[in-house]
C-alpha positions as CSV (number, residue, x, y, z in Angstrom):
1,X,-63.9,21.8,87.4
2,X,-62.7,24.9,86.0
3,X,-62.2,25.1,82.6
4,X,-59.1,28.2,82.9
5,X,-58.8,28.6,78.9
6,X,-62.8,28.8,78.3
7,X,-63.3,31.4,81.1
8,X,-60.3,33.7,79.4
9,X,-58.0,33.6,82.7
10,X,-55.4,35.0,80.9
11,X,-52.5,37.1,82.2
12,X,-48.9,38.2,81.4
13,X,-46.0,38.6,83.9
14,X,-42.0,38.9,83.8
15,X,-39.4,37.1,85.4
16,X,-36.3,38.6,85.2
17,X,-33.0,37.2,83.7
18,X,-31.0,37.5,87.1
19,X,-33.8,35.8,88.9
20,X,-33.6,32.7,86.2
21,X,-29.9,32.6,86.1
22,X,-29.9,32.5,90.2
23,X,-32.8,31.0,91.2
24,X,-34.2,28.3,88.6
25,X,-36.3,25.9,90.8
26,X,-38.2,28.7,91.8
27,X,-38.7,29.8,88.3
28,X,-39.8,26.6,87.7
29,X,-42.1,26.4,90.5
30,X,-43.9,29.9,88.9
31,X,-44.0,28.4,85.4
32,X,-46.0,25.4,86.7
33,X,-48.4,27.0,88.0
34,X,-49.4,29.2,84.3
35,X,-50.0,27.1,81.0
36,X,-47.5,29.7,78.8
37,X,-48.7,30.5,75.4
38,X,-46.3,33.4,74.8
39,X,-42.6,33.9,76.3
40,X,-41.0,37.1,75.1
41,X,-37.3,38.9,75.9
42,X,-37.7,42.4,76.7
43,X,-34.3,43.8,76.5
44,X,-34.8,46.7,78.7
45,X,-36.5,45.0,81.2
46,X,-33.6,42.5,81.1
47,X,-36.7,40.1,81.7
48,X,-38.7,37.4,79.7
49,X,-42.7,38.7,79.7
50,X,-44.6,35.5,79.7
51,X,-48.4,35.6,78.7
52,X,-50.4,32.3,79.5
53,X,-54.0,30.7,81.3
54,X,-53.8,30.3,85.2
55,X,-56.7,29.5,87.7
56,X,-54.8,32.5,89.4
57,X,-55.2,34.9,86.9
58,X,-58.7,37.2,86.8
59,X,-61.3,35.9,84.3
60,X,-61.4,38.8,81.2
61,X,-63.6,39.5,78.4
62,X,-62.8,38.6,75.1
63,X,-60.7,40.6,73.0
64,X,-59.3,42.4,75.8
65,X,-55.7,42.6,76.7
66,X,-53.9,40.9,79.5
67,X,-53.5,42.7,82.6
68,X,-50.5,42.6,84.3
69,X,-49.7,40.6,87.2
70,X,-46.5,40.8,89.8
71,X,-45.3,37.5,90.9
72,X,-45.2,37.0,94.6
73,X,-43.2,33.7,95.8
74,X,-43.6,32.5,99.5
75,X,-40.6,29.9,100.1
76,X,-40.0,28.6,103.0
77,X,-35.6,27.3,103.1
78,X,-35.4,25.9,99.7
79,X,-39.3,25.2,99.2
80,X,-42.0,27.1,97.6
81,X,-44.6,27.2,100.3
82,X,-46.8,29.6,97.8
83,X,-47.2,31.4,94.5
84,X,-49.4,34.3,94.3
85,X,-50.3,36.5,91.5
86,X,-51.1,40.0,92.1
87,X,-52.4,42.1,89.5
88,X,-50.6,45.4,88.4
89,X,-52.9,47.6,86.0
């Protein structure tokens, strides 16, 4: 079994304000999936950024900085079929 903190699988993403405000069992669903360690407003992003460890998230070496992943959501009616993270830089 994976261990996600020991191999560093650390990444950051943002959800957007609108998107909690509308859509907050999806938001959930995405939040379950990452153990958060940081949650952050960015005002002109009108977003949260939220750094945390995810088996979906790229293993990185230590000391370097989060890359940035975009948060893809597969829902099928009302239910997440999916969450995908795919990274940005």
């Amino acid at each position: 079994m994976e261990n996600i903190i020991k191999e560093n699988r650390v990444g950051k993403f943002y959800v957007s304000n609108n998107f909690i405000r509308n859509e907050p069992e999806l938001v959930k669903g995405i939040l379950s999936r990452v153990l958060i360690t940081r949650a952050e407003g960015i005002f002109d992003r009108d977003a949260i950024e939220y750094t945390g460890y995810s088996n979906r998230f790229d293993k990185i070496c230590m000391g370097q900085s989060p890359p940035e992943y975009k948060v893809i959501v597969n829902q099928l009616d009302d239910n997440i079929q999916g969450v995908c993270f795919e990274k940005v830089k």
